[in-house]
C-alpha positions in Angstrom: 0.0 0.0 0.0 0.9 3.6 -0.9 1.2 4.5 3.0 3.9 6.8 4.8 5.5 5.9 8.5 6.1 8.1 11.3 8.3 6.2 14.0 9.5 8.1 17.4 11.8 6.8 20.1 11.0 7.2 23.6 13.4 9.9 24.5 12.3 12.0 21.2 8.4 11.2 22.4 6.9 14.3 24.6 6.1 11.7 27.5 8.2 8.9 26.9 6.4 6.6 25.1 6.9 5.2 22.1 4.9 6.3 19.2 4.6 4.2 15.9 2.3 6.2 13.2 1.0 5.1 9.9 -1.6 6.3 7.2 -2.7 3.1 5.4 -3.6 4.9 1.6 -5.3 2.6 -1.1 -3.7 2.6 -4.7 -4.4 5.4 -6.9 -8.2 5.7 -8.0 -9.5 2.9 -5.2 -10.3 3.1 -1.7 -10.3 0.4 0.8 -13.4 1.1 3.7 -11.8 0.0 7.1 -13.4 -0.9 10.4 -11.7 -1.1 14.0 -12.3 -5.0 15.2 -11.2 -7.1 17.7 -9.9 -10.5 17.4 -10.4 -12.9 20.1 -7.9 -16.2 20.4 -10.9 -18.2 19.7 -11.6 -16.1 16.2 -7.7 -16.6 15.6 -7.6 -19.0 12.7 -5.3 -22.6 13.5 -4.2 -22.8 9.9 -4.1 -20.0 7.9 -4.5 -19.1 3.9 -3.6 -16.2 2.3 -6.3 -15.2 -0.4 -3.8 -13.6 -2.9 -0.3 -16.0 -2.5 -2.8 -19.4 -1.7 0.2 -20.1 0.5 -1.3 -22.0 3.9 0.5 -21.8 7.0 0.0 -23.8 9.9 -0.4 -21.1 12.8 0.9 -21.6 17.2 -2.3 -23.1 19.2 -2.0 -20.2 21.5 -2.8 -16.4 20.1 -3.0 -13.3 22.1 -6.5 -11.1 21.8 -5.4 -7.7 19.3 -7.0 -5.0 17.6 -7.0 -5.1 14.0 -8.3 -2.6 11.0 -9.6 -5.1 8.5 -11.2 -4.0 4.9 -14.6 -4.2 4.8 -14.7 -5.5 1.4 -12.6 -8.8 1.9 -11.8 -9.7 -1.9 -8.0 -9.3 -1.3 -7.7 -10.9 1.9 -8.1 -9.1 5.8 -5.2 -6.7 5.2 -5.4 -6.0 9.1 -2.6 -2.9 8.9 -2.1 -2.1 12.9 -3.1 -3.2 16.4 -2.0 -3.8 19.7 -2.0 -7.1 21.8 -2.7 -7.7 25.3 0.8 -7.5 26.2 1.2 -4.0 24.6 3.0 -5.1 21.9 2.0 -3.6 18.4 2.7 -4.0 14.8 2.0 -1.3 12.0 2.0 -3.4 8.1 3.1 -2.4 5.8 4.4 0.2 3.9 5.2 -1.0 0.4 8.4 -0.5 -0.3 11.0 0.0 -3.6 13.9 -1.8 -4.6 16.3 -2.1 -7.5 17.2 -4.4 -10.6 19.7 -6.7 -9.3 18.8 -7.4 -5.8 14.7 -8.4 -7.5 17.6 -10.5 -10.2 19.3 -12.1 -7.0 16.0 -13.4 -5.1 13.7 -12.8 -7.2 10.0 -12.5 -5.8 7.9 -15.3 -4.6 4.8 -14.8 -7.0 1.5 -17.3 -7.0 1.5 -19.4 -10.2 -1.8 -20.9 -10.9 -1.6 -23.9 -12.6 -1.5 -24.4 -15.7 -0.6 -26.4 -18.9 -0.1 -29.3 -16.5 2.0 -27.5 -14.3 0.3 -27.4 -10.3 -0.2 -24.6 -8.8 2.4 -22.8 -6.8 1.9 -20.9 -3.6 3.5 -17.5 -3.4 5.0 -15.9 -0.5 3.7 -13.6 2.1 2.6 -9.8 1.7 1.1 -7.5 3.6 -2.5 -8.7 3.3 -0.9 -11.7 5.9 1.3 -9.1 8.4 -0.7 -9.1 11.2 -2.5 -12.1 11.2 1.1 -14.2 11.4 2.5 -12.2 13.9 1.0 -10.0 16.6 -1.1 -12.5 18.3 2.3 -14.2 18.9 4.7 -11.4 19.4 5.7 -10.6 23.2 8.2 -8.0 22.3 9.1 -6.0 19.5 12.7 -7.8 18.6 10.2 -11.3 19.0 8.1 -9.8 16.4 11.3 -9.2 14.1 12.4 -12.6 14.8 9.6 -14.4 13.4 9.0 -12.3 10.6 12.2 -13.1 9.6 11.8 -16.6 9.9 8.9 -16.5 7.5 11.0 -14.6 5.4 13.4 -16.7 4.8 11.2 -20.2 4.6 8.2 -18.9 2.7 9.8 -15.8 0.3 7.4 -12.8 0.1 5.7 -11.4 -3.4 6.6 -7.8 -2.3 8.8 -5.2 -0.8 7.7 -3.9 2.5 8.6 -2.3 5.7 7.3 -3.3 8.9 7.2 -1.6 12.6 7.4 -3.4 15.5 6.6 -1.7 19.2 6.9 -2.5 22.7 7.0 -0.2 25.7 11.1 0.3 25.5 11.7 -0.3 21.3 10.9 0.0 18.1 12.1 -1.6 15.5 11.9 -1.2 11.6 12.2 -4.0 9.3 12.8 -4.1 5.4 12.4 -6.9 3.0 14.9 -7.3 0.3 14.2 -9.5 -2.8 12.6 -12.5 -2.4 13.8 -14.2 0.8 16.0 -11.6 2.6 15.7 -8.9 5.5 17.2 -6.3 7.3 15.9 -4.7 10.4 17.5 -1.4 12.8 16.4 -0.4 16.0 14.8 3.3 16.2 17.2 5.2 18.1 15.6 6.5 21.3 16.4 9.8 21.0 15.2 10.0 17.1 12.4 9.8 14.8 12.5 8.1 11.5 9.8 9.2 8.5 9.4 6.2 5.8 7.4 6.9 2.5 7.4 4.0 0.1 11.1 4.4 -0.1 13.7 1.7 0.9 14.9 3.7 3.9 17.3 2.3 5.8 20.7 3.7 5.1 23.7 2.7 7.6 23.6 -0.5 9.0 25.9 -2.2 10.8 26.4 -6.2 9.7 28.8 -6.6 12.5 26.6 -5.8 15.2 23.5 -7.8 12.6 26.1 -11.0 13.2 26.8 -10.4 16.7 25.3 -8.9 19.7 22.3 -7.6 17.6 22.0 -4.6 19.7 20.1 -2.3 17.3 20.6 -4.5 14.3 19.0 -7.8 12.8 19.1 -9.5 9.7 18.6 -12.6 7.2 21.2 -15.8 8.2 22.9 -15.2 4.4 22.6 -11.8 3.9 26.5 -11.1 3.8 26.6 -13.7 1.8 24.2 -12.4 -0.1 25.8 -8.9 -0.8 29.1 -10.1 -2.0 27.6 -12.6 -4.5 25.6 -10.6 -6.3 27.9 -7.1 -6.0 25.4 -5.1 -4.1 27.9 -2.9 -1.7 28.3 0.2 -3.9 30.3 2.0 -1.0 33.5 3.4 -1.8 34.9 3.9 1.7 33.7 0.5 3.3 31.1 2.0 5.0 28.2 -0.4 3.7 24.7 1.7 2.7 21.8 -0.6 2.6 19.9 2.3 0.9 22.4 2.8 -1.5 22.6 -1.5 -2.1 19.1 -2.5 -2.0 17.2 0.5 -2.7 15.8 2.8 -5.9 16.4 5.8 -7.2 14.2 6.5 -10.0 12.9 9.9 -10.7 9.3 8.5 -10.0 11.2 8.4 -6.1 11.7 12.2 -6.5 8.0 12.9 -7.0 6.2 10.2 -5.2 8.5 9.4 -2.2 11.3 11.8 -0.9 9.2 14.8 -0.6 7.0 13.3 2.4 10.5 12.5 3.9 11.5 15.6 3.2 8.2 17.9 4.7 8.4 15.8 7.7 11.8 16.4 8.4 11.6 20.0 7.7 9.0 20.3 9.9 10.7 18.6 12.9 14.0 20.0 11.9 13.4 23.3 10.4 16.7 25.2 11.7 19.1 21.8 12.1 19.3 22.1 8.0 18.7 24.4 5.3 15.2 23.0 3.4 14.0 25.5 0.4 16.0 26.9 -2.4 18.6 26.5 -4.4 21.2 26.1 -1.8 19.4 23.9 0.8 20.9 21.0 2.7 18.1 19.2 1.5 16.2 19.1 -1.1 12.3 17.3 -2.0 14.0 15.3 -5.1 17.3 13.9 -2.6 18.2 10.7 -2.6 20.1 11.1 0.4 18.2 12.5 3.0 18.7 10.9 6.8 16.7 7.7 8.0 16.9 8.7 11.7 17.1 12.2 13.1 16.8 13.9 16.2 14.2 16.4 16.6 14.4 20.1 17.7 11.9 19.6 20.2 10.3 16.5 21.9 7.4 15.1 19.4 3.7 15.2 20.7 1.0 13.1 19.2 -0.6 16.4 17.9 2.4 16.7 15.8 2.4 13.4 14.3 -1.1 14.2 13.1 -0.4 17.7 11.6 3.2 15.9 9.7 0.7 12.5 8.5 -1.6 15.1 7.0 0.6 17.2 5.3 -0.2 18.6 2.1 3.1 20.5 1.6 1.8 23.5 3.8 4.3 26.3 3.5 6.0 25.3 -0.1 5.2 26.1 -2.8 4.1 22.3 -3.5 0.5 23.1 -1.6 -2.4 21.8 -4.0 -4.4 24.3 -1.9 -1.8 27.5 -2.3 -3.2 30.6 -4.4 -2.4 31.6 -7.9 -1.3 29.2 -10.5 2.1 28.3 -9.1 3.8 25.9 -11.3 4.9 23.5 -8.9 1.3 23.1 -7.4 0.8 20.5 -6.8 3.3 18.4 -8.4 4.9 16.3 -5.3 2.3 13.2 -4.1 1.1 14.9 -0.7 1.0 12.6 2.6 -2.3 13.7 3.8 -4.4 12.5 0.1 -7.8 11.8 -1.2 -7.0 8.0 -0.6 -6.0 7.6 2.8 -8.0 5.0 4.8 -7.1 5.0 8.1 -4.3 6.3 10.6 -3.3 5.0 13.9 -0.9 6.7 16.1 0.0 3.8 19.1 1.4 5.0 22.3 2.6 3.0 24.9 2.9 4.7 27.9 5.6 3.8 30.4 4.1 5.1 33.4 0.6 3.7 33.3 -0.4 0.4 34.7 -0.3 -2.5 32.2 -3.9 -2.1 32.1 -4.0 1.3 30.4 -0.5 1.6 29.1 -1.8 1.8 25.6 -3.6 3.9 23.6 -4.4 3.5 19.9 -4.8 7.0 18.4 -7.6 6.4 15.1 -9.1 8.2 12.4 -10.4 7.2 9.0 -10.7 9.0 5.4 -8.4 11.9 4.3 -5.8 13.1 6.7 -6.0 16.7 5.8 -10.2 16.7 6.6 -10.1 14.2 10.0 -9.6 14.1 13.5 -8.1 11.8 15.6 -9.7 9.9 18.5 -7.4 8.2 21.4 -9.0 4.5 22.3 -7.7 2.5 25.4 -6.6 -0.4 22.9 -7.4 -3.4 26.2 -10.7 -3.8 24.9 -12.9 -7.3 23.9 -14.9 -5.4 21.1 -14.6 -2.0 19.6 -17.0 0.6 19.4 -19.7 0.3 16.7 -19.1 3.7 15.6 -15.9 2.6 14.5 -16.4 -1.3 13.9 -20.0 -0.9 11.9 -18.4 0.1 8.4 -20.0 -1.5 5.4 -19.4 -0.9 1.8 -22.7 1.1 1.6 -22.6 4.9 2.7 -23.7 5.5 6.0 -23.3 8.3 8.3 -23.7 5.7 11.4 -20.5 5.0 10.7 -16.8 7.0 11.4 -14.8 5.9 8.3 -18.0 7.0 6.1 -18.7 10.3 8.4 -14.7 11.8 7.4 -14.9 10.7 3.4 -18.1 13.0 3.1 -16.3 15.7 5.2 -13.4 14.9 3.4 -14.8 15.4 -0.2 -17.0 18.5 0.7 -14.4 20.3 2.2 -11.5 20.1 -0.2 -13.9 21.4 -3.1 -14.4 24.5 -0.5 -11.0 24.3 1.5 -10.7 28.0 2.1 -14.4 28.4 2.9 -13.9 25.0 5.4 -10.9 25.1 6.5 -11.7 27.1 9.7 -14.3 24.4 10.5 -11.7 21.5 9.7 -9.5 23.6 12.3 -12.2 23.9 15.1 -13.3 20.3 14.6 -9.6 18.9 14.9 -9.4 20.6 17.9 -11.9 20.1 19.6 -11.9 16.3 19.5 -8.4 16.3 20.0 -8.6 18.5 23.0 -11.7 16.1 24.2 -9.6 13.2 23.4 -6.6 14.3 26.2 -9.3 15.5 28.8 -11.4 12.0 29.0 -8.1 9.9 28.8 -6.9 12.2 31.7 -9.7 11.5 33.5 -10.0 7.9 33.2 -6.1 7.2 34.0 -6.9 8.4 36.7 -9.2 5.5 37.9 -6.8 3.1 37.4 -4.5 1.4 40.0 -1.2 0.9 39.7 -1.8 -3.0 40.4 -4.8 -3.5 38.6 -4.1 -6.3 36.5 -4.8 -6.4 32.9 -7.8 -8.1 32.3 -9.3 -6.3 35.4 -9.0 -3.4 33.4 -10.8 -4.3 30.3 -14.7 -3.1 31.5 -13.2 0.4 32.0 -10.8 0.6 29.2 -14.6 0.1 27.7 -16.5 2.6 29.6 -13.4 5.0 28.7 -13.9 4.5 25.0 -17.5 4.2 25.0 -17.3 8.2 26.7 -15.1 8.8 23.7 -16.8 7.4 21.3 -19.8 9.3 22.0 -18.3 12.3 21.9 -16.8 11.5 18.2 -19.9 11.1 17.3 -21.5 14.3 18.3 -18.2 16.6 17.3 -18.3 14.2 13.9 -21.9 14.9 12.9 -21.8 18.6 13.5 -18.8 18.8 11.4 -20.1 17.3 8.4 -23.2 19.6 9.3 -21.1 22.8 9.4 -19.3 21.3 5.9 -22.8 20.3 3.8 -24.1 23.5 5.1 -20.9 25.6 4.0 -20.5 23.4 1.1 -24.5 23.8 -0.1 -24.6 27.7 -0.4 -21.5 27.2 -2.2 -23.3 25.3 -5.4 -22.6 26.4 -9.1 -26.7 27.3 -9.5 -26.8 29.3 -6.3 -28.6 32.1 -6.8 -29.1 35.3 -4.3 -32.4 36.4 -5.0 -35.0 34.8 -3.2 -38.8 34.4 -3.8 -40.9 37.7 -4.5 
């Protein structure tokens, strides 16, 4: 999926959590309705069966309960994308990733081959319709969840390139596939953020430490291997680049994928390097631009919404900016028409296991939607946020923001004051009921005590989504109506 990945290590995070961020974005011209589900370890399939690869994996008799934003329409498989477990361990996939000529010649992908002429049918690998399902009902840390990715990896292949975040209360990890059967994973560096749009990403990495202690690195058993067979190090100082070895860069990079890498960073970074003009550091069409940085100021959730729905605020890039500019709107935005759903998950150090995590959600078009926290130890989501169909509804969240959505951008400057005020508010109602309910909570409440008011928490949340939600799109369709090309300003006689 087209998506873009916000990671932030616990000493870069405003209260020491760490905060893994995604917007999961359908291709270009589709959309993908999501829900918010549950699944219980008695819903947990035994042997599962991937709809696109038909590759069937036998799965461990004993799954952990996790949140999980399925499609509604299940003709390509569950495609969970994000959730948390009940021991606060979490899983963002995936973001689709790029890669280059002779590392796809190397290992090439693991593709489904029906059968044909004879010939039986072939199972593919896994992709990211399967991410979640494999592994976070069986993950009990972040580097566990690395671990056994990477062991499907390497015995079952995979039929794309993605990158995969894994969370616990003290890491985060970021994994990238390579070819067919290989992998490389680096630990988030506490003090740092990392920004990942659809772009093989990771640039230094350290094989030494990948074949020793594994201290911040991981990867596949052959990988050096690997690298020297096929010719892939293209350093000239010995200082290996996986970017530079396993990645692209193709001018469809330069419109499509370093930009969003770029506004982030010069948003969290705007005096650490020189951004705009001809003599920047940095530039929207560089190949080089930092994995990990360290950020000017500790990172709030509130600012991991505002950089996932950028729209190239500020640049002359804006789709929305005045005039006819001719860069308008030329660099693929973050915040698009075709985002489906983003999670910020924050797992909070200093809250009982009970309440330690929250799962930040909204659906539809980043620029247009607010986001709602959720106490993620819950048995069943709210139906606000669970009761999405194909068929438009405005019972339902996900269908609630793509009306807004769509209104509002074909009036942006006449809505964006009421985008502004609805953000806020929910946002500012969001912090207030979560303060309030931690507060209820003991420090040795044990986890599954905590369930029926994790549930009374989000239920109070909920409801207020809803109201804030429908006066929004009230505000919008009002704004949006007297706006109509056969308006006309007199009335009757």
């Amino acid at each position: 999926m087209p998506c873009t990945t916000l990671l932030v290590g616990k000493k870069a995070s405003y209260d020491g959590s760490t905060l893994v961020a995604r917007d999961h974005d359908s291709g270009g011209g589709s959309f993908d309705p999501k829900k918010l589900t549950v699944v219980r370890p008695e819903d947990q399939p035994r042997v599962y069966t991937s709809k696109i690869s038909h590759l069937t994996i036998e799965l461990p008799a004993t799954p952990l309960r996790y949140t999980s934003l399925p499609n509604v329409i299940p003709n390509r498989g569950l495609w969970g994308g994000a959730g948390v477990n009940t021991k606060n361990v979490a899983i963002t996939a995936t973001e689709t990733l790029t890669s280059n000529e002779r590392v796809l010649g190397a290992d090439p992908l693991v593709e489904y081959q029906p059968a044909a002429d004879g010939r039986p049918e072939t199972p593919g690998g896994i992709g990211e319709e399967d991410m979640e399902t494999l592994l976070l009902p069986y993950m009990h840390s972040a580097r566990e969840g690395v671990r056994l990715l990477g062991g499907y990896l390497e015995k079952y292949g995979t039929y794309e390139m993605n990158g995969i975040a894994f969370q616990d209360v003290d890491e985060i990890w970021w994994l990238e596939t390579i070819g067919g059967h290989h992998w490389i994973a680096k630990r988030v560096p506490d003090d740092a953020y990392v920004v990942m749009p659809n772009w093989f990403g990771i640039d230094e990495f350290d094989l030494d430490d990948a074949f020793g202690a594994q201290e911040s690195h991981m990867c596949s058993a052959d990988l050096r291997e690997f690298i020297a067979e096929n010719h892939l190090d293209l350093s000239m100082d010995g200082s290996f680049n996986a970017r530079l070895a396993f990645g692209s860069h193709s001018d469809a990079d330069h419109t499509y994928n370093t930009p969003r890498a770029w506004f982030v960073q010069r948003f969290f970074n705007p005096r650490t390097c020189g951004w705009d003009g001809p003599d920047a550091d940095y530039r929207p069409d560089d190949d080089d631009l930092p994995w990990a940085m360290v950020p000017e100021h500790k990172i709030t959730v509130e600012d991991v919404k505002y950089a996932l729905s950028g729209y190239y605020q500020g640049t002359p890039y804006n789709p929305y900016g005045k005039g006819n500019a001719p860069e308008k709107g030329r660099l693929r935005p973050i915040g698009i028409n075709r985002n489906n759903f983003l999670t910020v998950t924050q797992l909070r150090p200093y809250m009982p296991a009970a309440n330690m995590a929250l799962e930040w959600l909204t659906f539809g078009s980043n620029a247009f939607n607010a986001l709602v926290p959720l106490y993620a130890n819950m048995d069943a989501a709210p139906e606000y946020l669970s009761c999405t169909t194909a068929a438009v509804s405005t019972d339902s969240f996900y269908w609630n923001n793509r009306l807004i959505g769509a209104l509002a951008d074909a009036h942006f400057a006449e809505c964006s004051n009421i985008i502004e005020r609805y953000q806020l508010a929910v946002q500012t109602a969001g912090h207030r009921l979560i303060n309030a309910y931690d507060k209820q909570f003991a420090a040795d409440l044990p986890y599954a005590d905590g369930t029926a008011l994790c549930e009374e928490a989000n239920a109070a949340l909920t409801k207020m989504l809803k109201e804030e939600t429908a006066a929004t799109l009230d505000r919008v369709l009002f704004t949006a109506s007297n706006l109509m090309k056969n308006a006309f300003s007199r009335s009757d006689a």
